[in-house]
C-alpha positions in Angstrom: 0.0 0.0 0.0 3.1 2.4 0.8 3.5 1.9 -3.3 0.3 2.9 -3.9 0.2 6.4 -1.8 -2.6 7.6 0.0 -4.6 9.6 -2.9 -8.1 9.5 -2.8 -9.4 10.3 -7.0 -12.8 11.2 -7.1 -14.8 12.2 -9.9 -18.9 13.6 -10.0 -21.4 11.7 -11.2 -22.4 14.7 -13.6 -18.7 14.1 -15.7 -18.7 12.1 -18.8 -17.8 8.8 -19.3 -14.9 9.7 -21.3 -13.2 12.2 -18.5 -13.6 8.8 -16.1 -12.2 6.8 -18.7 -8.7 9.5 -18.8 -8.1 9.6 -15.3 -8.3 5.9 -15.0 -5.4 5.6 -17.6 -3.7 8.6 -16.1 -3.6 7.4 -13.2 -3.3 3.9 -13.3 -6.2 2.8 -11.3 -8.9 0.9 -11.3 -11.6 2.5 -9.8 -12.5 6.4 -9.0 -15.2 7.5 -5.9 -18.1 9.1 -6.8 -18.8 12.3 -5.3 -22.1 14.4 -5.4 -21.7 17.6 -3.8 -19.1 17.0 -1.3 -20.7 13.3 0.0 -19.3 9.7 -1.3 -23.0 8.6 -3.6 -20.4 5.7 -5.1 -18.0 4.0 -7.2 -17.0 3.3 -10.8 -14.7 1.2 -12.1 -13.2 0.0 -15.5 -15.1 -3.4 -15.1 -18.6 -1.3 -14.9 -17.1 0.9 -18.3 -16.0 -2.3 -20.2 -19.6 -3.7 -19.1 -21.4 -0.4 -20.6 -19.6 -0.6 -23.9 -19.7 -4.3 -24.6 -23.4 -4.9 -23.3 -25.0 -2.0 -23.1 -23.8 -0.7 -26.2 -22.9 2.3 -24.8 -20.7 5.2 -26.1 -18.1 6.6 -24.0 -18.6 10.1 -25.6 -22.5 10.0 -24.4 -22.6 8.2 -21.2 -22.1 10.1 -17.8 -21.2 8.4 -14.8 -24.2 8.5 -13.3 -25.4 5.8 -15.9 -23.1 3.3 -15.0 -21.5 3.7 -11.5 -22.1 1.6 -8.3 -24.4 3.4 -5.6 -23.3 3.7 -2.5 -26.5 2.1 -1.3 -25.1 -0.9 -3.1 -21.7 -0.8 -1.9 -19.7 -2.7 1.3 -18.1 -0.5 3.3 -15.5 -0.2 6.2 -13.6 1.7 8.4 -10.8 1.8 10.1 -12.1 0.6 13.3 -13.7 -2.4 11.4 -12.0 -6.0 12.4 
């Protein structure tokens, strides 16, 4: 994890597919929080991207996040305090 570094990359759920897609390759990760205005609402990752345009036959330069993230509602979630 030291590797990794402790930044956090978040994105809205407002941005396009495509700017979710950059920072994914920019930054070499797999997955990017969800914000909406200020609060974690979820999670998208390149699995849920790949699914959209192979499935779904969606377009990365028409989609929004929003269409394909993970809610939070439908997340597992821990803390630091969790054992």
């Amino acid at each position: 994890m030291e590797q990794k570094g402790d930044k956090v990359l978040a994105i809205t759920k407002h941005q396009p597919l495509l700017e979710a897609v950059n920072i994914h390759n920019e930054n070499r990760v797999r997955a990017l929080i969800v914000e909406d205005e200020g609060n974690v609402s979820g999670i998208i990752s390149e699995r849920d991207v790949m699914r959209y345009l192979t499935q779904a036959g969606g377009s990365l330069a028409t989609g929004i996040v929003a269409d394909i993230m993970t809610r939070r509602s439908d997340l597992v979630v821990a803390t630091p305090d969790d054992t």
